[in-house]
C-alpha positions in Angstrom: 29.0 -217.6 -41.3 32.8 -218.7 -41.8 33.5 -220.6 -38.9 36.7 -222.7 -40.2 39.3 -220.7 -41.2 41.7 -223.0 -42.9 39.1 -224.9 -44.9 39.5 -222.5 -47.8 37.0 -223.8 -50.0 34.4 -223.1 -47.1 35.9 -219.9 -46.9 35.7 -218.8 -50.4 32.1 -220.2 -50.3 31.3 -217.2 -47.9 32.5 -214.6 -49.9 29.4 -215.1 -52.0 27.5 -212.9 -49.4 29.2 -209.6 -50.2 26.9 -208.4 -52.4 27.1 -204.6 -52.5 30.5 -203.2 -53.5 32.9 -199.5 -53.4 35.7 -199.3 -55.9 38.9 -197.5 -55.0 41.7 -196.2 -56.9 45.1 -195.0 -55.1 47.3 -194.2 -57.7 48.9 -197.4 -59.8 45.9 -199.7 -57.7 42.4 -200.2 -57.8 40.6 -202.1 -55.0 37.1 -203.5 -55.5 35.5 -203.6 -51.9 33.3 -206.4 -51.3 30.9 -206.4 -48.0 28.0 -208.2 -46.7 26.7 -205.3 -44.8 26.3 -201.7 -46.9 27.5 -199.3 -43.9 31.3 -200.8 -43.6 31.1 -199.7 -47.5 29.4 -196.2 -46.7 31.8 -195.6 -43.9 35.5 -196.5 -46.0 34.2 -194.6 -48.6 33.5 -191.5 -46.0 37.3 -192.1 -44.8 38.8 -192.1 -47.7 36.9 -189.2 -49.5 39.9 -186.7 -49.3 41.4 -189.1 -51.8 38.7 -189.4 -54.2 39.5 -185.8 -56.1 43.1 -187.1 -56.9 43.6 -188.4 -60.5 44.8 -192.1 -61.0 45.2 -194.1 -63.9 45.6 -197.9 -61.4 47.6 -200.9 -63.5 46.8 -203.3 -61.2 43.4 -204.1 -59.7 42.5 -205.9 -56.6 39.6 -207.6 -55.2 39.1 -207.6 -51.2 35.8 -209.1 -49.4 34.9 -207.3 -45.8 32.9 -210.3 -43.8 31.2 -208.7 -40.7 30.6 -212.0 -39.0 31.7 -213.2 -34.9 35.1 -213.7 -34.4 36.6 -217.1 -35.8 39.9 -218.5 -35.8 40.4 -218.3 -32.0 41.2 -222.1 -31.4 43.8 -222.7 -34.1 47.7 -222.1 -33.1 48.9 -218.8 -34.2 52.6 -218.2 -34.6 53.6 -214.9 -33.3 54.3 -211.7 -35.7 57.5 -210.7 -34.1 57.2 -207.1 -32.3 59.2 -203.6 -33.0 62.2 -203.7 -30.5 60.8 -202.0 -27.1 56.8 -203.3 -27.1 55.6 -206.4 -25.2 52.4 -208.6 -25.2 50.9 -210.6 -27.8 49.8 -208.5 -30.5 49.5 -210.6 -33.7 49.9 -214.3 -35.1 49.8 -215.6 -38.5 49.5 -219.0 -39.9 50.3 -219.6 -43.8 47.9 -221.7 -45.9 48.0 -222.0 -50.0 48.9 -219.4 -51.1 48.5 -217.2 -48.5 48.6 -216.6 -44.7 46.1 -215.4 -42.1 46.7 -212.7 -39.7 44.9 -212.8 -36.3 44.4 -209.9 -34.5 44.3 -211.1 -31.0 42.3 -207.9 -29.1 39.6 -207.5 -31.8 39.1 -210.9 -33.0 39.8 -209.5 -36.7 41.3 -212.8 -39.2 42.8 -211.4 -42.3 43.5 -213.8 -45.5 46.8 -212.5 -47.4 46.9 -213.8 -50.9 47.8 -212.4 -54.6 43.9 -211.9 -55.3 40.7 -212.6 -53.5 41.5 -211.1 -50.1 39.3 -211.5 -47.0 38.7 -209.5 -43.7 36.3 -211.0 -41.2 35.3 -210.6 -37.8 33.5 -207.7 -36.0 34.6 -205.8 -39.3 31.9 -202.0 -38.0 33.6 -202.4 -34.6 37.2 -202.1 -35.9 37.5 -200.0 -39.1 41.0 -198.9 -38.9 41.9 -202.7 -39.3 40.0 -202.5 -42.2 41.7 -199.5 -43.7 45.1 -201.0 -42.8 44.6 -204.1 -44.8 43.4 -201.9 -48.2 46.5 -200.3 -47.2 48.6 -202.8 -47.0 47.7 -203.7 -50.7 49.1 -200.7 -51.4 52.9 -200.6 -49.7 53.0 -204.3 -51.4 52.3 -203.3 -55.1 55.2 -200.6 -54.2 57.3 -202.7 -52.2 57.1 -205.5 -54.5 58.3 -202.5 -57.1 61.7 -202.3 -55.2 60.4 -199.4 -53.1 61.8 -199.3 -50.0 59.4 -198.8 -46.4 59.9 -195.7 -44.0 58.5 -194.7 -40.5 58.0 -191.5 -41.4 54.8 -188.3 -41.4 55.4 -186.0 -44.5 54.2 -183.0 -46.1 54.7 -182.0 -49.9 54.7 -178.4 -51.8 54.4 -178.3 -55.4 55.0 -182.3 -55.2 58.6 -181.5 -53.0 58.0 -183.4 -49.8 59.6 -183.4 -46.5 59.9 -186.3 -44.0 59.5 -186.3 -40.7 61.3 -189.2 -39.1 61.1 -190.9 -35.7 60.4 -194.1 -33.3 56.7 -194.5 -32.1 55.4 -191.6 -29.8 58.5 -189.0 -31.2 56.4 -186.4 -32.3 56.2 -186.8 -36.1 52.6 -186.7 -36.4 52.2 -183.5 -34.2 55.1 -181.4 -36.1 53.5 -182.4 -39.7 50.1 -181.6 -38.5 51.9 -178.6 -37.3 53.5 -177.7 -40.7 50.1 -177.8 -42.3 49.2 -174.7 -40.9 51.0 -173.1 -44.0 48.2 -173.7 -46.4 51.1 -174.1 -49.3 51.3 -177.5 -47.7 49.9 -180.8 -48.7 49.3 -183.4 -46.3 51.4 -186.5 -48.0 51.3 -189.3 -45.2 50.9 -189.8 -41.2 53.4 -192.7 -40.5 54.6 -194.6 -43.7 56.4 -193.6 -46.6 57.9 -195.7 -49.4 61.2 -194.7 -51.5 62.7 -195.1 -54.5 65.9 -193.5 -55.8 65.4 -192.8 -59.6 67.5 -190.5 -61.8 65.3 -188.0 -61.9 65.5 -187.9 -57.7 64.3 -190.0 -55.3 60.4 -190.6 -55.4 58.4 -190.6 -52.2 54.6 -192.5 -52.1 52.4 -191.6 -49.2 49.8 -193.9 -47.7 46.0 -193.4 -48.1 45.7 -193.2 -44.0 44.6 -189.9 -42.5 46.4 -188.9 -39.5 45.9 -191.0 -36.4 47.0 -188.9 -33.1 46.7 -188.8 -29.8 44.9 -186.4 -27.2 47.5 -183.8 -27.0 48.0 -182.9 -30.4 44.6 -182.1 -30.3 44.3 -180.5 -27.6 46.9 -177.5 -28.0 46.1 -176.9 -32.0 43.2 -174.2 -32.2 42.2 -175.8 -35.8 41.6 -179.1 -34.0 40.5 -179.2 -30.7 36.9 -179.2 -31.6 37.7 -183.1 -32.5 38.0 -183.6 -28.8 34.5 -184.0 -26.7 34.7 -181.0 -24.6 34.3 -182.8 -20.9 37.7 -184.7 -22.2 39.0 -181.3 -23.0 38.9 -180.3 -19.8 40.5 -183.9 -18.1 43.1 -183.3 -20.1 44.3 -179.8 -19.8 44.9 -180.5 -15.5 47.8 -182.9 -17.1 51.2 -182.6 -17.5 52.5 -182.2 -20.7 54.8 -185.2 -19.5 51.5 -187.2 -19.4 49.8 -186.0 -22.3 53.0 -187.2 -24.1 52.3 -190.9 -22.8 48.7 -191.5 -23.3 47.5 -194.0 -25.7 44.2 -192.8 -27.2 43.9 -192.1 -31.2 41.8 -190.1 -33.4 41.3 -189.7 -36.7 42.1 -186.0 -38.3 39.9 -185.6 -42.0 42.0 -183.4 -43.5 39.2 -182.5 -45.8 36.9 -181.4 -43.2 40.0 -179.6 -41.1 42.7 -177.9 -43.8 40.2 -178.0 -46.7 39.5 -179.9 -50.4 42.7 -180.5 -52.2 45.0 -180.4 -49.7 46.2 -184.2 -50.0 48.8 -185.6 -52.1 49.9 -189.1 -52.6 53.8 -189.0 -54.4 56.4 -186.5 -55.1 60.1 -185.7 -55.1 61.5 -186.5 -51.5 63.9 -183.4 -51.1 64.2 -183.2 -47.1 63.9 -185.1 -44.2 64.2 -184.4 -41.0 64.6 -186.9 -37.9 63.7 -186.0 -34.7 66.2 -185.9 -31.9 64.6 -184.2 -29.2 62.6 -184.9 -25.7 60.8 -183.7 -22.9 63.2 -183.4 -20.5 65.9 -181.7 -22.6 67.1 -178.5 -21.2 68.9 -177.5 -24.8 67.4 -174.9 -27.1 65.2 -176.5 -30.1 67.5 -176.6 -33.0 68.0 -177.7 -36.4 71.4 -179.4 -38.0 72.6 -180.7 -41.4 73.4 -184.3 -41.5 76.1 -185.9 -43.2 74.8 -189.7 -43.8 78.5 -191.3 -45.1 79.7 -190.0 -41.5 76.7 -190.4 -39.5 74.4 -193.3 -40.7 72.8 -194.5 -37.9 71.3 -191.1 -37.7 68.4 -192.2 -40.1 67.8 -195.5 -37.3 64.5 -194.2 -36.7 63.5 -194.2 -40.2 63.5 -198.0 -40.7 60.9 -200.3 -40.9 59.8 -203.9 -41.4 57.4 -204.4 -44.1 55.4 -206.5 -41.4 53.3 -210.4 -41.8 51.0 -209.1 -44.7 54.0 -208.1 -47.4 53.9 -210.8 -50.2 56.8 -210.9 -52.6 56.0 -211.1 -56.2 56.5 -215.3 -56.0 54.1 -215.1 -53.5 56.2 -215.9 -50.8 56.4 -214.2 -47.7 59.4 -212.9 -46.1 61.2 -213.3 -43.2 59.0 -211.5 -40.6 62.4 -210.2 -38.7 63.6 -208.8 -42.1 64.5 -204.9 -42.0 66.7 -203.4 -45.1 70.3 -202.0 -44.0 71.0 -198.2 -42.7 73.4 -199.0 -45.4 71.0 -199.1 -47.9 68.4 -196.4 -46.2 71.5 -193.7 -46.7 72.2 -195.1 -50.3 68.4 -194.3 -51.1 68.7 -190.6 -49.1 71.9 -190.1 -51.3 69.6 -186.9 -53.0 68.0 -185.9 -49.9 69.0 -183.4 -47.5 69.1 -184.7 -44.0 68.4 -182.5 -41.1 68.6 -183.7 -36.9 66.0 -181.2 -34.9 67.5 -181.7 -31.2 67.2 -180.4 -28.0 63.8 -179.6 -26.0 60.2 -180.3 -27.9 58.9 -176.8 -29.3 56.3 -177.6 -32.0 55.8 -174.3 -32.7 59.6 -172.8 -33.0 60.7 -176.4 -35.4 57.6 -175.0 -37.3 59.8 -171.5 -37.9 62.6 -173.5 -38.2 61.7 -175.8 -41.2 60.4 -172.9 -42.9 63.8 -171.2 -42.4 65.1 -174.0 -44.8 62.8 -173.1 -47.4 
């Protein structure tokens, strides 16, 4: 068991327990799972099985080791992470070491080592699997970012690799309208809340994340293709709310989108040709509509699109970042320069923004 976190050599001498292994390739990367216990293996390569069937050729090849031990790390003084502008409490606190920097996750216990190779998750590892899957992940948006890509808070959706964005803050509805947009079984799923850009001559390339859709209670609950996800005693808590407080509950859950829109319905890249932020809310009284954006007259329309690349992004030097870093709307609108830009306003109507982005096809 790893007990001290910043004696490195200690740490590394742990590693030598991860004896079984699961190799992953997402496109230009290939990570080499390491575990000490066989079912955190069984159960990424379960979550990540609607990416298995897509062809990659990876460049670069990583190394990661899954430790399911007891917490450690929780006397050392963490440094806070810095939170997106409108959340409070203590999420998150780093400390750098050489070469690298841990990540504590202060309500699961989860200690993450950041470094160029050799990476290390431990901590109750089965109990918290997403943290799991967002530290592969993170490998990813760093071999991109580090590629002059640039980070997006954005769902999307591609057809015949021509994606479409859907942009907005936390809670705005992204997930539910892509989710939505699926039901056209021309779509692909491309990502649930991350996109990375990159303005080439041939158009501007968009890279999804490996992360299936995460959503709350109420998306679920109103989409006939997904409900079943829902235990049916929570079903029926649920529908005596409000759609005001279905909006505001906190309570994720993963959509396969193998098991629910079929094989071969998940792509990873393609040609970002639309995005579309969304502008509405609950208590709007206007009609659900759709606009054209002009970005050299109206920049700060694409706010919602920004995003920090967050404690685990490692520059090419190693070096990390400044953690309050965010790229300008400036440069957002210079990388959109290709990209048709839509503002869907007024009251929340899934289903008629659904009729209304396939008007623009």
């Amino acid at each position: 068991m790893i007990k001290t976190l910043l004696n490195l050599a200690h740490v590394d001498e742990g590693t030598k327990h991860c004896t079984d292994t699961i190799r992953l390739v997402f496109a230009d990367l290939a990570v080499t799972v390491h575990a000490n216990e066989p079912m955190l293996l069984a159960a990424l390569a379960d979550y990540y099985r609607s990416y298995t069937s897509i062809e990659a050729q990876a460049t670069v090849a990583l190394d990661l080791y899954v430790i399911e031990q007891e917490a450690a790390g929780e006397e050392l003084d963490w440094l806070a992470v810095p939170r997106e502008e409108g959340k409070q409490g203590r999420k998150e606190g780093y400390i750098d070491v050489a070469g690298g920097r841990w990540i504590k996750k202060f309500k699961t216990g989860m200690a993450f080592l950041q470094r160029p190779q050799k990476l290390l998750a431990i901590g109750p590892c089965a109990a918290n699997l997403a943290q799991i899957i967002n530290f592969i992940n993170n490998q990813f948006l760093n071999l991109y970012l580090r590629h002059d890509f640039t980070l997006g808070h954005a769902s999307a959706f591609s057809v015949n690799g021509a994606v479409t964005a859907i942009a907005a803050g936390s809670g705005g509805g992204k997930s539910t309208l892509m989710l939505r947009c699926l039901e056209n079984p021309a779509r692909h799923f491309l990502t649930n809340d991350r996109i990375l850009l990159k303005k080439t001559e041939q158009g501007t390339k968009a890279m999804g994340l490996a992360k299936l859709p995460r959503v709350n209670p109420g998306t679920l609950l109103h989409s006939d293709r997904l409900r079943h996800i829902l235990p049916e005693s929570r079903q029926q808590a649920l529908a005596q709310m409000t759609q005001a407080e279905l909006w505001s509950i906190e309570e994720k859950y993963d959509v396969q989108i193998e098991d629910d829109y079929g094989a071969g319905r998940v792509d990873l890249a393609g040609n970002l040709e639309r995005l579309i932020m969304l502008d509405w809310s609950l208590s709007s009284d206007e009609p659900t509509q759709i606009e054209a954006v002009d970005l050299s007259s109206e920049p700060d329309a694409i706010e919602g699109l920004r995003k920090r690349p967050g404690p685990f992004f490692q520059g090419k030097d190693g070096a990390f970042i400044d953690l309050n870093a965010i790229r300008s709307v400036s440069h957002y609108a210079s990388e959109l320069s290709q990209v048709a830009v839509y503002r869907l306003k007024g009251k929340i109507d899934f289903d008629y923004a659904y009729e209304l982005i396939a008007a623009l096809d």
